[in-house]
C-alpha positions as CSV (number, residue, x, y, z in Angstrom):
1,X,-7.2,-31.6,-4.7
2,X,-6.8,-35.2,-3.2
3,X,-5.7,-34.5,0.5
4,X,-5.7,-38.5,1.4
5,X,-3.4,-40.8,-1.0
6,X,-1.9,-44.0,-0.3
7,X,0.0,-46.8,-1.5
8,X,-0.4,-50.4,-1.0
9,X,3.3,-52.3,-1.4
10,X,4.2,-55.9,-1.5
11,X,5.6,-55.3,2.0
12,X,3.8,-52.2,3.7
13,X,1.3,-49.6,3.1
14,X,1.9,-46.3,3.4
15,X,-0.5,-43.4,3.3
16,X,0.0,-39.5,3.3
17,X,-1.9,-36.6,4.3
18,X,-1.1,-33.4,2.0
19,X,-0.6,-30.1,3.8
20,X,0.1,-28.1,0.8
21,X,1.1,-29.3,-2.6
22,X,3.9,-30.7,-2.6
23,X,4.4,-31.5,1.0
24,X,3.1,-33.7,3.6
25,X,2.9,-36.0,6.2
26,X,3.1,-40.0,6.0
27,X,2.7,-43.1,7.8
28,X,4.1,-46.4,6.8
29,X,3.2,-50.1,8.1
30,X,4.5,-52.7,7.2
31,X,2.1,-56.4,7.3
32,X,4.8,-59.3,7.9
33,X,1.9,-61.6,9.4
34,X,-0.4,-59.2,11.4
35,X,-1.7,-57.2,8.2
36,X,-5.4,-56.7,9.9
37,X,-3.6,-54.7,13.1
38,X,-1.5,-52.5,11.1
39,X,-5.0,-52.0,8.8
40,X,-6.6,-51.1,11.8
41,X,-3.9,-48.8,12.5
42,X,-4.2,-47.1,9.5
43,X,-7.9,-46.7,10.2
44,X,-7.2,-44.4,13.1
45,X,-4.5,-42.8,11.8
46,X,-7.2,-41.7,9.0
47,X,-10.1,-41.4,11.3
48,X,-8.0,-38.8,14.1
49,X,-7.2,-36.8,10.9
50,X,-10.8,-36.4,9.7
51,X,-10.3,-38.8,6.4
52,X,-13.6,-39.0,4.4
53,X,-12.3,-40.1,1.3
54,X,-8.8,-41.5,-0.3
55,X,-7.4,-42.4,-3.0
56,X,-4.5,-45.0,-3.7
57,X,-2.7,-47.6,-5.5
58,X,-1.7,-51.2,-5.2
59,X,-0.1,-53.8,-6.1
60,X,-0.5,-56.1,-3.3
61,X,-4.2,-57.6,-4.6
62,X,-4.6,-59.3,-0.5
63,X,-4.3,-56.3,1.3
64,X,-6.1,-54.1,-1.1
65,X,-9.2,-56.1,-0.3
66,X,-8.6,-55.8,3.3
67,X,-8.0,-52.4,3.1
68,X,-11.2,-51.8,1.0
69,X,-13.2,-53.6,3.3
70,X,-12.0,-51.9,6.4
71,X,-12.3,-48.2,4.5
72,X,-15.9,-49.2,3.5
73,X,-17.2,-50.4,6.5
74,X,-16.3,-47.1,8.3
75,X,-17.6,-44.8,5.7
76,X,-14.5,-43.8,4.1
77,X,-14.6,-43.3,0.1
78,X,-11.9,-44.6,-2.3
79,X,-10.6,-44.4,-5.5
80,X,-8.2,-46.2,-7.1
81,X,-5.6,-45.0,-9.3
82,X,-4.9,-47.6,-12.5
83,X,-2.1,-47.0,-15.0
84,X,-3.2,-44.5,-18.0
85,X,-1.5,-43.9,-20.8
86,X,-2.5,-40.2,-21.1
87,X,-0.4,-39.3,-17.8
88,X,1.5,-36.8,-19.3
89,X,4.7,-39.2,-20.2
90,X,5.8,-40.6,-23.4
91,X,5.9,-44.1,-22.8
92,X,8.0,-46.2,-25.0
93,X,7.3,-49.6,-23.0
94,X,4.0,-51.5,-22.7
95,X,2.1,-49.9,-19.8
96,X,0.4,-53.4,-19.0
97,X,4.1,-54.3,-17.9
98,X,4.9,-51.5,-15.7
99,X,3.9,-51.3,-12.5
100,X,2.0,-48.3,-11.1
101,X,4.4,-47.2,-8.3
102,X,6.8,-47.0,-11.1
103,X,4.7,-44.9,-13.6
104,X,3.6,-42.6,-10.3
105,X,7.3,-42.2,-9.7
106,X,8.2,-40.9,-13.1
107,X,5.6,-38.6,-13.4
108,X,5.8,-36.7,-10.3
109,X,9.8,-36.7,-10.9
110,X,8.7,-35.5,-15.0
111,X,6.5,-32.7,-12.9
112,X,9.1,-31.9,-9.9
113,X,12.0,-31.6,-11.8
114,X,13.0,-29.4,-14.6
115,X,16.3,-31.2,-15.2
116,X,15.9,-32.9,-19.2
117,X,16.8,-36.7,-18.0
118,X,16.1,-38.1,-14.7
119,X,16.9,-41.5,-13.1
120,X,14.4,-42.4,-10.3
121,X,15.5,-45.2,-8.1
122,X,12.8,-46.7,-5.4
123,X,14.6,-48.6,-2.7
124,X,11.6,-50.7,-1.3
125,X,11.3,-54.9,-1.3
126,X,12.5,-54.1,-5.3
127,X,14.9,-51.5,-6.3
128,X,13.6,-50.2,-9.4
129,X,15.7,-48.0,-11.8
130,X,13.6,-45.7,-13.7
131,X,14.6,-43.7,-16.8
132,X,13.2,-40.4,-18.2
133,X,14.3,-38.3,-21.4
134,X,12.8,-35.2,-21.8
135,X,9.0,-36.0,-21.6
136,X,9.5,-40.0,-22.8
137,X,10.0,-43.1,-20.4
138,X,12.4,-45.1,-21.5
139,X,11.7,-48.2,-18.6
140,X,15.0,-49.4,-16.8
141,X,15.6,-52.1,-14.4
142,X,14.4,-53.8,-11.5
143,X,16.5,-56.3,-8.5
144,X,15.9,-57.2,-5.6
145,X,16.2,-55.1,-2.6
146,X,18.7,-55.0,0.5
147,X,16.3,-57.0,2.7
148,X,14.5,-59.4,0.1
149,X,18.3,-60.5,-0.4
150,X,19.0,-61.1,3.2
151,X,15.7,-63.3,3.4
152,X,16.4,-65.0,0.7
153,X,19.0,-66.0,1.6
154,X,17.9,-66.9,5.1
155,X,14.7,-68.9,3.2
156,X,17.6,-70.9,1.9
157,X,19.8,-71.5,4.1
158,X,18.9,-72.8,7.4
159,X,21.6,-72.3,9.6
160,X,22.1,-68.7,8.5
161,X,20.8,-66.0,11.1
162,X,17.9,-63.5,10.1
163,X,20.1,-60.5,9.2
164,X,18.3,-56.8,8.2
165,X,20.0,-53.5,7.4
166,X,21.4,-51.6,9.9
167,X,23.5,-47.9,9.4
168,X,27.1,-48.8,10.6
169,X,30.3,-48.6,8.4
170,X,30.9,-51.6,6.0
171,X,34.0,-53.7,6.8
172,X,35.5,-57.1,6.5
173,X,33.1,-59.1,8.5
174,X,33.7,-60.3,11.5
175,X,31.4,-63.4,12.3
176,X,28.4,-64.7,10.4
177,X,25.5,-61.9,11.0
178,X,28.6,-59.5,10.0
179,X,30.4,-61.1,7.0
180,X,26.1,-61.4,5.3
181,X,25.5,-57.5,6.3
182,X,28.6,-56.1,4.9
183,X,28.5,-58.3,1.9
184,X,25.0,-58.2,0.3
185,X,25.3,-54.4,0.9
186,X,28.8,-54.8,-1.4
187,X,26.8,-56.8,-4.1
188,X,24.2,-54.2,-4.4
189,X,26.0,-51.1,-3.6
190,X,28.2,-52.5,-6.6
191,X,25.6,-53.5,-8.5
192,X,23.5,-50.0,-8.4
193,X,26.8,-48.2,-9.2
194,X,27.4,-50.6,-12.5
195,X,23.5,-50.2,-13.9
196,X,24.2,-46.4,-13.6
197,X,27.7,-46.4,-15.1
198,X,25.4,-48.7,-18.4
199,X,23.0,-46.4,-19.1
200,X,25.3,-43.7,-19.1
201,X,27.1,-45.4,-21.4
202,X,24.7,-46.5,-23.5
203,X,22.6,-43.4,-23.4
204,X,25.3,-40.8,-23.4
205,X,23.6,-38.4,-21.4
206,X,24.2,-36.8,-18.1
207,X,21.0,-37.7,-15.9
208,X,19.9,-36.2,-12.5
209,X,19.4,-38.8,-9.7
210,X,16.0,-39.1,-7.5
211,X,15.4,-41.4,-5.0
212,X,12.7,-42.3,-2.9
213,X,11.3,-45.6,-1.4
214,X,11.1,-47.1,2.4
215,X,14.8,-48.5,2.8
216,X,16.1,-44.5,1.1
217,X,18.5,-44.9,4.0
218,X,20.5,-47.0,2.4
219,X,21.4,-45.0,-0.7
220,X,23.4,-42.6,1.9
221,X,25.5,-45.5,1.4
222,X,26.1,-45.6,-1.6
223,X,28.7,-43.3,-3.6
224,X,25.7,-41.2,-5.9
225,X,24.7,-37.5,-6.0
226,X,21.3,-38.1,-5.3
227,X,18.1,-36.0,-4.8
228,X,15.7,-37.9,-1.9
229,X,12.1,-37.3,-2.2
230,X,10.2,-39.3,0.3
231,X,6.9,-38.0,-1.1
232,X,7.7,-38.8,-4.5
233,X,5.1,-42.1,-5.4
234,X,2.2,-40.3,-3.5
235,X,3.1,-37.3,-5.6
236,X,2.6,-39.1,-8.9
237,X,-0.2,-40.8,-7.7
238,X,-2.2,-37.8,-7.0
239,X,-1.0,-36.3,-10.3
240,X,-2.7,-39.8,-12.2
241,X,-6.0,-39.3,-10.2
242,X,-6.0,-35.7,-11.3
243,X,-5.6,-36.6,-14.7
C-alpha cells in the first residue's frame, strides 16, 4: 500500500498521507512565482512525517523536475504514475488525450461508488466534467475555472482590478471588483448547470454527482446534489500505481 501520493497541478501541488484506505490527510501549495519555497515546504512536510518514498502524478512538466530534484537529493524514492489503459475502466476516448488527473478521478469514483453512472467534476485552474457508465468512460468536457476567468480577464484588461473568489451571496454588483465577482460566478454557475442539463439529455440517464478539486468551495454555490470527495485524484492515483 502507497502511504505517500501526490499530485502535481498546473497551479499547485498537493500531496497526501494515507491513514487508512480511503482516508487521509493532505497539503496543498500553490507555486504562483515562488515554486522552490513551497517545494521546500513540501520537503518538510514529508520529512516531519517520516516520507521515504512517494508516488505521484503531473502534469506540470517545470515543477515535476523541481520536485524530482528536491525528492532525490534528500533520499526520498518516487514513482510516477502514467496513464494505462488496463486501469480497470472501459475507455472509449484516446487515453493519449486524457489527462491523468482525469483518468485518476474516474477510477477512484468507478471504485468508491456503486452508483451505475457517475459525473465527476474537478473544480481546479480547469473544471473538468467527467462521465462514467457502468464500467466505460465516456470523456466529457473541460472550461476554464472560476479564477483562470478572473485572470484572464485581468491579463486583458488593464484597468480591471485583480479579483479572486470569495464565499458571499451573489448580487447585482455594486462597483467594479463586485459587478466581475458576481458575474463570472453567473457565467459559470450557468454554464455548469447547462452541460449537466446536455448530457442528461443526450444520455438519458440519471447520473450521481462527485466533486472534488481545490476551488470545491465553489460548487456549494451552485444549485447540484453533489457528493464532495476531497481525496478523490489521490485515490485514483494510488489505485493506477497499484495496478
Amino acid at each position: 500500500m502507497y502511504r505517500f501520493v501526490a499530485d502535481i497541478g498546473n497551479s499547485c501541488l498537493k500531496i497526501c498521507e494515507f491513514k487508512k484506505h480511503l482516508d487521509g490527510a493532505f497539503i496543498r501549495l500553490y507555486y504562483k512565482d515562488k515554486a522552490e519555497g513551497e517545494l521546500r515546504k513540501a520537503l518538510n512536510w514529508l520529512n516531519k512525517r517520516g516520507a521515504k518514498k512517494i508516488i505521484f502524478s503531473s502534469v506540470n512538466r517545470t515543477i515535476e523536475k523541481m520536485f524530482i530534484k528536491i525528492l532525490s537529493e534528500n533520499n526520498i524514492s518516487f514513482l510516477k504514475v502514467k496513464k494505462r489503459e488496463d486501469c480497470g475502466i472501459n475507455i472509449k476516448y484516446n487515453i493519449s488525450e486524457i489527462g491523468i488527473d482525469r483518468l485518476a478521478n474516474v477510477v477512484a469514483a468507478r471504485k468508491i461508488y456503486k452508483e451505475k453512472n457517475i459525473i465527476v467534476l474537478d473544480f481546479g485552474t480547469a473544471i473538468t466534467v467527467d462521465i462514467i457508465e457502468s464500467d466505460t468512460y465516456l470523456g466529457g468536457f473541460i472550461v476554464p475555472g472560476l479564477n483562470t476567468l478572473f485572470s484572464a480577464l485581468k491579463n486583458k484588461a488593464d484597468l480591471l482590478p485583480k479579483v479572486s473568489f470569495k464565499d458571499c451571496q451573489v448580487n447585482i454588483g455594486f462597483n467594479t471588483e463586485t459587478a466581475i465577482l458576481f458575474g463570472t460566478f453567473l457565467q459559470l454557475r450557468g454554464g455548469m448547470c447547462e452541460m449537466l442539463k446536455f448530457i442528461r439529455n443526450y444520455r438519458k440517464k440519471r447520473y450521481t454527482l462527485v466533486a472534488t478539486g481545490g476551488d470545491l468551495e465553489i460548487v456549494d454555490k451552485i444549485p447540484l446534489k453533489v457528493i464532495k470527495n476531497e481525496l478523490l485524484t489521490f485515490i485514483g492515483i494510488r489505485e493506477i500505481a497499484l495496478k
